[in-house]
C-alpha positions in Angstrom: 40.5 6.9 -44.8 37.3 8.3 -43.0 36.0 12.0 -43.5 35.3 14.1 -40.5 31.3 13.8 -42.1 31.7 9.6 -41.8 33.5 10.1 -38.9 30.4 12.2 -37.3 28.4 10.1 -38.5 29.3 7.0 -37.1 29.4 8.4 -33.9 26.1 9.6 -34.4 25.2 6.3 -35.7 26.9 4.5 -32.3 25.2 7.0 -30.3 21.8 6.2 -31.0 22.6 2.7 -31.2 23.8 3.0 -27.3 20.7 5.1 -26.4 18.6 3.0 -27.9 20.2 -0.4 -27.4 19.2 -1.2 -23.8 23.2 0.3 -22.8 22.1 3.2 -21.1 20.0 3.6 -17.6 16.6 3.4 -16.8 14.9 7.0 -17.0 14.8 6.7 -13.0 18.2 5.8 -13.0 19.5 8.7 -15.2 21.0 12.3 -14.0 18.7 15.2 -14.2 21.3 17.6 -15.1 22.8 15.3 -18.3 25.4 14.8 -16.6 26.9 10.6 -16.6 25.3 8.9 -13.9 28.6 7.1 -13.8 30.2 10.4 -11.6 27.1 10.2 -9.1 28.3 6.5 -8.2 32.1 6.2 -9.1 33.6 3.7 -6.4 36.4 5.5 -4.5 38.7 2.4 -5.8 41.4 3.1 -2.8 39.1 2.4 -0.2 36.5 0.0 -2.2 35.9 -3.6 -1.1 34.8 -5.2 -4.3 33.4 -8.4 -2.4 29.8 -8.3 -3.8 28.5 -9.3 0.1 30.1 -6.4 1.7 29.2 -2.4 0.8 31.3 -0.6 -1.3 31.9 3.3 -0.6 29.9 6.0 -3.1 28.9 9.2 -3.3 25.6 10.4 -1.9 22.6 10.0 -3.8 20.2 12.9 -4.6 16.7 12.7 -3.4 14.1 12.1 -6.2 10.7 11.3 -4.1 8.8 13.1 -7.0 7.9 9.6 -8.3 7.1 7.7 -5.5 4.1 10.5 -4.2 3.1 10.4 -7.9 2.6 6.2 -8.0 1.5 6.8 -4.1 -2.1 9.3 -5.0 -2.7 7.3 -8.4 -2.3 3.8 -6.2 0.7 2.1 -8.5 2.8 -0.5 -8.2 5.4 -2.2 -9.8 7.5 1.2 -10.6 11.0 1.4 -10.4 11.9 4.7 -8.2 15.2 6.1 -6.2 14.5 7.9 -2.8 15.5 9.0 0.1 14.1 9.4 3.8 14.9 9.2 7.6 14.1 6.2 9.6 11.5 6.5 11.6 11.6 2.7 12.8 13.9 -0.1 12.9 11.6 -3.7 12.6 12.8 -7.2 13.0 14.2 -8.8 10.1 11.8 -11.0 8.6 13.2 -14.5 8.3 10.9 -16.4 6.6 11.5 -17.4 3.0 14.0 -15.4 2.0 15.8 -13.1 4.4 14.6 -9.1 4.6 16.0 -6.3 6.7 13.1 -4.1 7.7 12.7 -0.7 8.7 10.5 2.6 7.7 11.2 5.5 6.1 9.7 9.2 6.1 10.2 10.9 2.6 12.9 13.8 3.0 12.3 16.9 3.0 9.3 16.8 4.3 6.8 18.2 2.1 3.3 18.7 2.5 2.6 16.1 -0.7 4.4 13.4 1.2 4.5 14.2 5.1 2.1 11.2 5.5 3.8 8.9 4.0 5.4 6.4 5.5 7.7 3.8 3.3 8.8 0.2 4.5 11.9 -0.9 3.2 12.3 -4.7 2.6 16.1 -5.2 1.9 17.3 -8.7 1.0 19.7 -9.9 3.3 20.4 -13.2 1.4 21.4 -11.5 -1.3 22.9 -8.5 0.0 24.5 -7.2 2.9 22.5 -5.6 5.9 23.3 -1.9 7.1 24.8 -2.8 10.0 24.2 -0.5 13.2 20.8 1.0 11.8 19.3 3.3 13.9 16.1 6.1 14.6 17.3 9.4 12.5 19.4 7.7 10.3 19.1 8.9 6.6 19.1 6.5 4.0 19.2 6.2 -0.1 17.6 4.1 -2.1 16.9 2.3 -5.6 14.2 -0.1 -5.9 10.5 -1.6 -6.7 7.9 0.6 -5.0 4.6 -1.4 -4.4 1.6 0.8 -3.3 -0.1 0.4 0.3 -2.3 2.7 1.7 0.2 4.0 4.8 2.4 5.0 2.0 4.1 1.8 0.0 6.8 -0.6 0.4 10.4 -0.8 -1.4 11.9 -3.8 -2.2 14.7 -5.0 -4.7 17.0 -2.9 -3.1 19.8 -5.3 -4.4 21.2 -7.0 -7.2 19.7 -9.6 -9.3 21.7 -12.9 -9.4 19.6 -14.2 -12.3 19.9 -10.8 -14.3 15.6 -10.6 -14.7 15.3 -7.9 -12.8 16.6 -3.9 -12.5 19.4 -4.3 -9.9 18.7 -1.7 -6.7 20.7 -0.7 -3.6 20.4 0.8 0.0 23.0 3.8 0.8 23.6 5.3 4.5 26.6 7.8 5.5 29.1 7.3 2.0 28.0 3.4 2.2 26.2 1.5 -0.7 24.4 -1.7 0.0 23.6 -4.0 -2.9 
């Protein structure tokens, strides 16, 4: 029979092994308040459509642009950052090699740090679904690879990884996630 000081323990034990076993988020991916992450995107499993090409429904995202002016005025790339902005232009979708939707983003809010930035978003459309209907003004949420340019950077892997090498990422507009 286990003591409540094994039992504690144990759980400590499993604890750190889950913190610091690869099982928990990235840092970017991780709640500010300590809270699960898992709340912030819990699919609302009556109206989900678990078909990995279509979007499934989840909660809005907060804003976290912090990182992406940071890795903007010290010019890196290859960081892993969550967002959010308005789009400012729709672009054609770039078909050659593999499939992106296109369109730019202006941080949100609007700060004086980051009001001349401007962000392309290069969604995969081969391996994730477009937002359909994408307009001027709409907002949008997203999870990805920032790459530095001087108007401001470019976001891609904003979807899942079929080969598992790389952190998964996703586009969300009004209650919609894209991945």
């Amino acid at each position: 029979m286990l003591t409540s000081k094994k039992l504690s323990l144990t759980a400590t034990l499993l604890g750190s092994v889950l913190l610091f076993g690869g099982c928990t988020p990235p840092l970017s991916e991780s709640r500010q308040d300590g809270q699960d992450n898992a709340i912030e995107s819990a699919v609302d499993v009556k109206s989900a459509d678990f078909d990995k090409k279509k979007s499934k429904p989840y909660k809005q995202t907060a804003c976290q642009n912090d990182l992406i002016v940071e890795a903007f005025n010290a010019q890196r790339s290859d960081v892993q950052v969550k967002g959010c902005g308005t789009v400012v232009k729709v672009l054609a979708d770039d078909n050659e090699g593999s499939r992106h939707q296109k369109f730019l983003l202006k941080l949100t809010p609007v700060t004086e740090s980051n009001r001349k930035l401007t962000l392309l978003i290069a969604h995969n459309i081969d391996l994730a679904p477009r937002i359909a209907n994408l307009n001027t003004g709409d907002e949008v949420s997203f999870y990805g690879e920032y790459e530095f340019n001087p108007k401001g950077g470019v976001v891609h892997w904003t979807h899942h990884d079929p080969a598992a090498r790389h952190q998964h990422g996703w586009l969300e507009r009004a209650g919609q996630r894209y991945e």
